[in-house]
N, C-alpha and C positions, 0 to 999 in steps of 0.2 A: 664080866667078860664082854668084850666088844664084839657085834655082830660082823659077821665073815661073810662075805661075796663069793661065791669060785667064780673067775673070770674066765671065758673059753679059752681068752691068750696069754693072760695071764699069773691064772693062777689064783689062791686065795688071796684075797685081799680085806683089808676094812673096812666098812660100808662107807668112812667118813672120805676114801678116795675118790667118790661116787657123787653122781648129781639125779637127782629124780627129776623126769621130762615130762612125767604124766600119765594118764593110760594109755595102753595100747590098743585097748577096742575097740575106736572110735575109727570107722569105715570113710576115708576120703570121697567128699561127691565127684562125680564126672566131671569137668571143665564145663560141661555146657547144661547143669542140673541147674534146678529154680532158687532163687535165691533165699526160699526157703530151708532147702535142704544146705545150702551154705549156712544161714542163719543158726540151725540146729548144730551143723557139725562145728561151727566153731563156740558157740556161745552156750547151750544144755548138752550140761553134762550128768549122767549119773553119779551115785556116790556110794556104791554097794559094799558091803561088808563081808569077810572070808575071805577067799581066795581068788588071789586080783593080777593082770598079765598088767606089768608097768614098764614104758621107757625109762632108762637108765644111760646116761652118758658118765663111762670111767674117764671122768677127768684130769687125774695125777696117775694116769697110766697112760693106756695103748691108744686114748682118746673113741675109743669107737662105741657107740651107743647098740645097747642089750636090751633084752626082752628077761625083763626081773618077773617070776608066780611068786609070788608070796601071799602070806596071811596079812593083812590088813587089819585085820579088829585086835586081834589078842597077843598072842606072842609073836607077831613077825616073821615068824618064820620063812627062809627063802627055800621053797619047792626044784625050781628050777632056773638055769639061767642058761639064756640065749642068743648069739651074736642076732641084731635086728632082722639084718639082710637074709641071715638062714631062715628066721621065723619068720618073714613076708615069702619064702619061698614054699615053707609049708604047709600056710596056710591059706595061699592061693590054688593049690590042686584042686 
């Protein structure tokens, strides 16, 4: 059985419509932070296991990039899925 997507717009889909952009918990630094904290955010990265918030661009759809939960280590499983722009909204409160 192939794994399934719900897309906010459109809908199920096949994950092979889909492109993985990377995590999404990686916190952009300020424009005028040390070049440290550029060095970290662009270049260490974690590599955790379980249950993982990842970008997602549906590319043979609606073109707009999501906020994929899934399982990471075992069965894959997708938790949740969410248009980006709503999840940087939610999770800037």
């Amino acid at each position: 059985m192939a794994s399934l997507i719900t897309c906010p717009h459109c809908g199920v889909r096949p994950k092979e419509e889909f492109s993985i952009r990377g995590s999404a918990s990686p916190v952009r630094p300020a424009a005028g932070a040390s070049d440290e904290a550029w060095h970290a955010y662009v270049f260490l990265r974690d590599n955790p296991k379980g249950r993982i918030f990842e970008h997602w661009h549906h590319t043979s759809g609606c073109r707009r990039f999501l906020v994929v939960e899934r399982d990471n280590a075992a069965s894959h499983e997708v938790y949740s899925v969410t248009d980006a722009q709503d999840f940087v909204r939610e999770t800037s409160r």
